[in-house]
C-alpha positions, 0 to 999 in steps of 0.5 A: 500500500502506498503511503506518503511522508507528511511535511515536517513542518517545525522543520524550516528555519524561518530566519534562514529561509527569509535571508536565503530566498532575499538572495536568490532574488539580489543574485538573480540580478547579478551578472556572475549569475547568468549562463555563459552559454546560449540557450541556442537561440542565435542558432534559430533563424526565421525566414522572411516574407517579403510579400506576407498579403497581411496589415499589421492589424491582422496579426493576433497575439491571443491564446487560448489557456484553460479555455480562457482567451489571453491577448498573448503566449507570454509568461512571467515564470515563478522567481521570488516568494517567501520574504518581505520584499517579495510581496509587492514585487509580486503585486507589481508583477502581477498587475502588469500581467493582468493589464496586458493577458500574460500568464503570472507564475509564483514563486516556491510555496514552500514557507507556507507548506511547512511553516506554521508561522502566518503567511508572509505572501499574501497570495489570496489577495492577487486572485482578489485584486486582479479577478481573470489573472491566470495564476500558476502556483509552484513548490519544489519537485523535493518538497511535493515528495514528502507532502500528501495531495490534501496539503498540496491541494490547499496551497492551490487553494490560498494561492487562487492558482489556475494551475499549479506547478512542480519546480525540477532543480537538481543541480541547484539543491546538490550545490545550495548549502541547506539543499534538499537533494532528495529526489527518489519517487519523484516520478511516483509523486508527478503521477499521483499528482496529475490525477489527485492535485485538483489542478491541472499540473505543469512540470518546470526546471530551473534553468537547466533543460530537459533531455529526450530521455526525462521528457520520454518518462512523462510522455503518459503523465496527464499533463499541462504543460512542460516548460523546459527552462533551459540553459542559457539564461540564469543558472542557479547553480552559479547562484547557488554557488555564490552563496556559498562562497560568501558562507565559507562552504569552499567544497560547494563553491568549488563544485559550482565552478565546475558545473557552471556550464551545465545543462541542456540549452533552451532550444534544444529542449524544445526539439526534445519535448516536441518529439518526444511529449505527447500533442496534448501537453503543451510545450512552455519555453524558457530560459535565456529569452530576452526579445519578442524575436526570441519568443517568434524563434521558440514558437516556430519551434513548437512552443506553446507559450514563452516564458520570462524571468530576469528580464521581467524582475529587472523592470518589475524593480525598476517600476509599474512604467518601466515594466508595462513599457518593456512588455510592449516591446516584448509584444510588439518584438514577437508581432514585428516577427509574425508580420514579416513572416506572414503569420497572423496567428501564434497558433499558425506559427506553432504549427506551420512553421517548421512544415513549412520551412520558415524556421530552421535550427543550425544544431 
């Protein structure tokens, strides 16, 4: 008989969970923090229409996600959660995606899943403040193991998620000083979770990618979506690498060096899911993607959808004007994109593109 392991919920260091989450976000930013590798996007090229026989004005940004009509394929993907300062960036964030249809991804749920402590995130008042916003909601792949359905279907509740997802960060919990690199029945838990969550289930790394054969694992998992978070753009083992340097953990720092390449680039992931994923679940894309061009580049590649992180906490700091102007660009990039290719829909690009040989990957 199957039996779970409850959360040990007297067992998070609050202290030291505020300061860690605090850093991950400031690290974030920093530019030791980035992958020196592409994601594989400059290998990616699109081809032009001179004659495309559209107005600017046919070329439809809007999706469709669970059923719900979205002006664009874009997402901001979970990033900060768990301390003070997380809280308006969020609501900043989260405003934003409301005002211009993207997709909103929180942070890890983690404090709330194993503190008894009040929450600090407030997450029940961005489904209150923003009615429509799609939410997707987010605990590691780690803490998901030990945890029963009940619980993980109530963090779906407080956080008013459309749709909830796990976080896959090997590298990043065999480096992080306090990691919990306990992945075994994991797969079981993604199982289990797919048909007993109450929400429909996404799987997501970190920055790190996906291979064909992980991607072949999950092919009969009734999921969502997989958004294969590649390499290319912030690598949390650097980050994880840097905190323990300035922690003295010589030994942790000194294997983040030698990992501070790896992983399997964005575009390449996407390839893999395409093959090896079944039509049902969506491909999401991420990791490394800094234009509206790089999004085109992705969904010619079969991405559903088309993920930020870095690029949206930069401007979400900056402020409310900054973060709506770079998201216009952003939608305009992808539009500028479609119209020169002669697509006037984002569905149309998904599909027809590779058949019709207007994307091609150098790989």
């Amino acid at each position: 008989m199957e039996t779970t392991r409850p959360p040990k919920r007297s067992s998070l260091d609050l202290t030291q969970f505020e300061s860690r989450k605090k850093s991950h976000l400031d690290l974030a930013l920093d530019p030791r923090a980035q992958s020196e590798a592409g994601a594989g996007l400059e290998r990616v090229s699109l081809r032009h229409d001179a004659l495309p026989e559209l107005d600017w004005s046919d070329v439809d940004l809007s999706t469709t996600f669970l059923k719900r009509k979205l002006a664009t394929p874009f997402v901001v993907t979970g990033m900060t959660a768990g301390h003070a300062s997380a809280r308006e960036l969020n609501r900043r964030l989260a405003r934003a995606c409301a005002k211009r249809g993207w997709v909103l991804g929180l942070g890890s749920q983690r404090r709330e899943l194993e503190s008894e402590s009040p929450p600090i995130d407030a997450w029940s008042e961005l489904g209150a403040d923003f009615p429509g916003l799609p939410i997707v909601g987010n605990l590691g792949i780690a803490q998901a193991i030990r945890a029963d359905a009940k619980a993980l279907r109530k963090l779906v509740a407080n956080s008013g998620s459309t749709a909830f997802a796990l976080h896959l960060n090997s590298l990043q919990e065999a480096i992080q000083p306090e990691g919990t690199p306990q992945f075994r029945g994991g797969l079981a838990a993604i199982r289990k979770l797919a048909r007993s969550l109450g929400a429909p289930l996404i799987l997501k790394e970190t920055g790190c990618g996906f291979s064909e054969r992980t991607l072949a694992k999950l092919r009969e998992i009734p999921l969502l979506a997989v958004d294969v978070s590649g390499r290319g753009g912030t690598h949390w083992g650097r980050i994880e690498g840097l905190r323990a340097d300035s922690q003295g953990a010589r030994l942790k720092a000194a294997v983040a060096e030698t990992f501070r390449g790896w992983g399997i680039p964005t575009v390449e992931s996407v390839i893999a899911a395409r093959k090896r994923l079944r039509p049902a679940t969506e491909i999401w894309a991420s990791g490394g993607v800094r234009t509206g061009l790089d999004a085109a580049k992705l969904i010619a590649l079969g991405a559903a959808r088309v993920g930020f992180a870095k690029p949206a906490l930069e401007n979400a700091v900056l402020g409310e004007a900054e973060l709506d102007a770079w998201m216009e660009r952003i939608e305009t990039e992808l539009r500028t994109a479609m119209f020169c290719m002669g697509y006037a829909s984002v569905r149309d690009l998904r599909v027809q593109a590779l058949k019709r040989g207007d994307v091609a990957y150098d790989g």
